[in-house]
N, C-alpha and C positions, 0 to 999 in steps of 0.2 A: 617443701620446695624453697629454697635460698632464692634470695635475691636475686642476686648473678644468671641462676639458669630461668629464672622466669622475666629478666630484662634482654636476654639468650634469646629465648622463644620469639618474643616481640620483636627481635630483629630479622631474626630468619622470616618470619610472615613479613616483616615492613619489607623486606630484600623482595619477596613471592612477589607483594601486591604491587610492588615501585615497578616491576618487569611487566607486571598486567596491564596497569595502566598504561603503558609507554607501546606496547603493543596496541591497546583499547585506541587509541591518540591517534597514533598512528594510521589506521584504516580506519578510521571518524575523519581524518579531516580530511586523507584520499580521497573518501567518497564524498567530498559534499562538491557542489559545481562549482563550475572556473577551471582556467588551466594557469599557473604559475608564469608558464613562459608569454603567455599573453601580458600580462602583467611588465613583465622584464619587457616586452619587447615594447611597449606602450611609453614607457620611459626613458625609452631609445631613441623613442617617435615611428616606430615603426618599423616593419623585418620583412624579407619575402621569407617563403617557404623554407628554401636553404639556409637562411640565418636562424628560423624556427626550431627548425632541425638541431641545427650546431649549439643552440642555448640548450632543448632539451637533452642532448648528450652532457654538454659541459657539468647541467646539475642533476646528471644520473634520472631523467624526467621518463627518458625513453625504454630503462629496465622496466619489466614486469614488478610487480608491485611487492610479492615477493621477495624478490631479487632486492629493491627499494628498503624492504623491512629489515632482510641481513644486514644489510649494510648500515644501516643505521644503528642498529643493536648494538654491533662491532666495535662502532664510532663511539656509545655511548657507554661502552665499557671501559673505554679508554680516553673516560672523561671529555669527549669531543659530541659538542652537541650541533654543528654541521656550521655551516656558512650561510648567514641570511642571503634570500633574495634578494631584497627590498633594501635594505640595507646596505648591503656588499659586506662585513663584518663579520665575525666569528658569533655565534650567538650567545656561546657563554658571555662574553664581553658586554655582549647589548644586555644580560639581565642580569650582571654585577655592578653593571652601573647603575639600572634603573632599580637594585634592589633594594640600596638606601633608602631612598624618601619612601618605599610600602613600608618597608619593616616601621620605619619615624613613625606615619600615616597609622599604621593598624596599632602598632604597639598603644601609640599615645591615645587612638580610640578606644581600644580593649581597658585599659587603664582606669580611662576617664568612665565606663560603664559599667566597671565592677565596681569601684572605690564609689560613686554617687548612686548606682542604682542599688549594691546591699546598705548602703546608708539608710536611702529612703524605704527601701524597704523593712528594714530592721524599726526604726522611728513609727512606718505604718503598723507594724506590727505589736506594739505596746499598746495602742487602743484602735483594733483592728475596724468597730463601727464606728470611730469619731469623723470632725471633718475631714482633716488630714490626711485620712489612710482611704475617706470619698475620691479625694479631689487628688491623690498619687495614681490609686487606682484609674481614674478618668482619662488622666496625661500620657499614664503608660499606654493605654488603649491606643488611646490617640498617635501616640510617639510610633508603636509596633506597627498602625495600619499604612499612616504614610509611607509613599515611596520614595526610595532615596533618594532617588535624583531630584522629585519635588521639594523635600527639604531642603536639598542643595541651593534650588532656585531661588525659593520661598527666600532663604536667610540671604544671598548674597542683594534680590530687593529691597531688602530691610536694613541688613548692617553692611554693605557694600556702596549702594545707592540712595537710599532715603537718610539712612545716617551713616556714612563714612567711616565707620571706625575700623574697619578690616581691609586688608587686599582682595579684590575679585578674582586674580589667579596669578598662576605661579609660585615656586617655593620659595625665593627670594626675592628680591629689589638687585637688578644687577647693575644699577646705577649709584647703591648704597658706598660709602666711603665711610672706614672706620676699623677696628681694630678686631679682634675675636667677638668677644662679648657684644659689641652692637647687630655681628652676623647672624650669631644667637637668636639672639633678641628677635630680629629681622625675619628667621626662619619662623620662631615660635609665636609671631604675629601674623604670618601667614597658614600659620597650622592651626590656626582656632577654630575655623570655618568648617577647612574640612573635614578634620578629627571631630569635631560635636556632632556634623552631617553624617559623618558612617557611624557613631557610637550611640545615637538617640536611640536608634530601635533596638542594640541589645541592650542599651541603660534599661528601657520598657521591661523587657523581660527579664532582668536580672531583677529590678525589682518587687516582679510581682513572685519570682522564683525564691529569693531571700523573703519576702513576706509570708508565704505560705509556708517554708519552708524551718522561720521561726516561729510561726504558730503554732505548729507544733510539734516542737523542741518545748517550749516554754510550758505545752498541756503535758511531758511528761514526770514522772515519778520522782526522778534524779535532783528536778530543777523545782519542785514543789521539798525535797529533801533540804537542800540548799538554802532556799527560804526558810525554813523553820530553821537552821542553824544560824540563822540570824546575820548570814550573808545580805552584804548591800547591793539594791538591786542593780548597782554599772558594772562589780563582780560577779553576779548574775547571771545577765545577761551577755554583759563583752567577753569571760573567761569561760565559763559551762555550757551558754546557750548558743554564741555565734560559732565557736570551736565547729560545734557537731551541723549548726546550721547552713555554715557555708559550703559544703561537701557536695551539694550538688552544684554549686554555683559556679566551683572548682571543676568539676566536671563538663558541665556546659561550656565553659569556657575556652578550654580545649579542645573540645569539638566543634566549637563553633569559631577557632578560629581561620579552619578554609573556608567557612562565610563571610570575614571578613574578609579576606583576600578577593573572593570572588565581585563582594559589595563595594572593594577600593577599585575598582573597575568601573563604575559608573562614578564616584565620586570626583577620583583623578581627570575624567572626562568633562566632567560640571566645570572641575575648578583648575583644567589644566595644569595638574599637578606631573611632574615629572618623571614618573614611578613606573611600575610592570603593568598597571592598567592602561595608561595611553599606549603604551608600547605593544600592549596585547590588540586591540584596537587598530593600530596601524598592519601592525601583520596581518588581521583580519582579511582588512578593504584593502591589503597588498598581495591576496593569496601566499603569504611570507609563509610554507609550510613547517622549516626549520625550528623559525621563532615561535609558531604557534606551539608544537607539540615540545620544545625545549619549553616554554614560559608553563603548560600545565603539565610538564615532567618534574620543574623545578616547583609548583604551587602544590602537587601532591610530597611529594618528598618534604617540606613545610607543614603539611597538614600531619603526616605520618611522627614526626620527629616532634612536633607539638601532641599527638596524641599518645605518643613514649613520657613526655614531661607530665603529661598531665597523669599516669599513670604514677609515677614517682614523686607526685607534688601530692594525689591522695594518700599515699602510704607517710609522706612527712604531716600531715595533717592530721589523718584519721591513724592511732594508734595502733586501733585495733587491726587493720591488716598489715601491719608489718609484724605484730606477733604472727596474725596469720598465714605471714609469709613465709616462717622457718617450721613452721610445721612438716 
């Protein structure tokens, strides 16, 4: 099977599943309580009956629900993912805005938890019972059971308030005066906080996942072959043993990026970041039905299209299935 028709495949199901969900989304958030127009009318300062009425017409409230789901489908064929409530706005608009600072937020977390947690885990793993690979082990425990938003709090205590060195929220200083590069700057001294807050817990697991995962890489045949050829052991290990080591890490990482989307949800919340998390949050406590099921039509579609990459990132990796691929 070629390339081609087996990245084919994967679109036709990511096509199946994107319509599943959107349907799933759909009658989950009809059924859960509240009414919408209460909401609208609450912001009005209040409606009689007849103005009740005239809202639930205006936003299609008063079709059968049915009837609600055509129409939506329709809309979302053709790229139109409805009119916020809450908002008054298109909703595409509200999460092409707000989709900048997640994508910053997750990228630069995902980043920072592969790059230091297969670090330390590669490191614990050269002397799997020293202290070293004790006291990684202990951190990540630690790292994995906390909750995120405690983390959040915990740090902004610590390096917010007792020592000053970070902003407690927001993505910029919009009082800052300065050229490109100081905005930079500005953003990426505001992203320390939250990026470490959402990346500690899969730093945790990637590194006990890379540790394990060199272990035994390192107890097989090939890499005891290598040594006797009187390979050095940063050749070793960086070119033979991490190659084939990191394949699950590669893995998990891809699928666990709609975790991270779902964990910059409370992060952005902690640290008032300006991204699809607050914005998911406000549509909540706003009954905003449009923006909810567009923001997890738009978070699944990210998750699916991240789990296409990661599909194409093990075949650049691991050799061995892209042979296995033209078979």
């Amino acid at each position: 099977m070629s390339a081609l028709v087996a990245i084919a495949q994967r679109l036709f199901y990511a096509i199946i599943l994107i319509l599943a969900v959107v349907v799933l989304n759909f009658f989950l958030v009809h059924l859960a309580p509240g009414d919408p127009a209460d909401v609208i009318a609450g912001e009005m300062g209040g409606a009689t009956e007849e103005v009740m009425a005239d809202i639930r017409k205006s936003y299609g409230l008063d079709k059968p629900i049915y009837v609600q789901l055509g129409v939506y489908l329709g809309r979302v064929l053709q790229g139109d993912l409805g009119q916020s409530y809450f908002y008054n706005a298109p909703v595409a608009d509200l999460i092409l805005g707000r989709l900048g600072p997640t994508l910053l937020l997750v990228i630069t977390a995902l980043i920072f938890a592969i790059v230091v947690g297969t670090f330390l885990g590669v490191m614990a793993s050269r002397n799997p019972t020293g202290i070293f690979s004790n006291v990684i082990t202990v951190l990540s425990l630690i790292g994995y059971s906390a909750p995120v938003f405690w983390t959040g709090i915990m740090l902004i205590i610590v390096f917010a308030s007792a020592i000053p060195l970070f902003p407690i929220s927001n993505m910029y200083d919009i009082t800052l005066e300065g050229g490109p590069i100081d905005h930079v700057i500005d953003v990426a001294h505001h992203l320390v906080l939250p990026a470490f807050t959402l990346g500690i817990i899969y730093l945790a697991q990637y590194s006990r996942l890379s540790r394990a995962s060199m272990l035994e890489v390192l107890g097989s045949d090939y890499i005891r072959t290598a040594r006797a050829k009187g390979l050095s052991e940063p050749v070793v290990v960086g070119k033979h043993a991490l190659r084939n080591a990191i394949l699950p890490v590669v893995t998990i990482a891809g699928l666990q990026f709609g975790g991270l989307i779902s964990g910059a949800v409370l992060v952005e919340t902690v640290f008032s970041w300006p991204g699809l998390g607050t914005l998911a949050l406000d549509a909540i406590l706003g009954r905003d039905y449009p923006t909810i099921i567009g923001i997890l039509f738009f978070s699944s579609m990210i998750v699916i299209i991240a789990n296409l990459l990661t599909d194409l990132a093990y075949r650049l990796v691991d050799p061995r299935i892209r042979a296995g691929g033209h078979k």
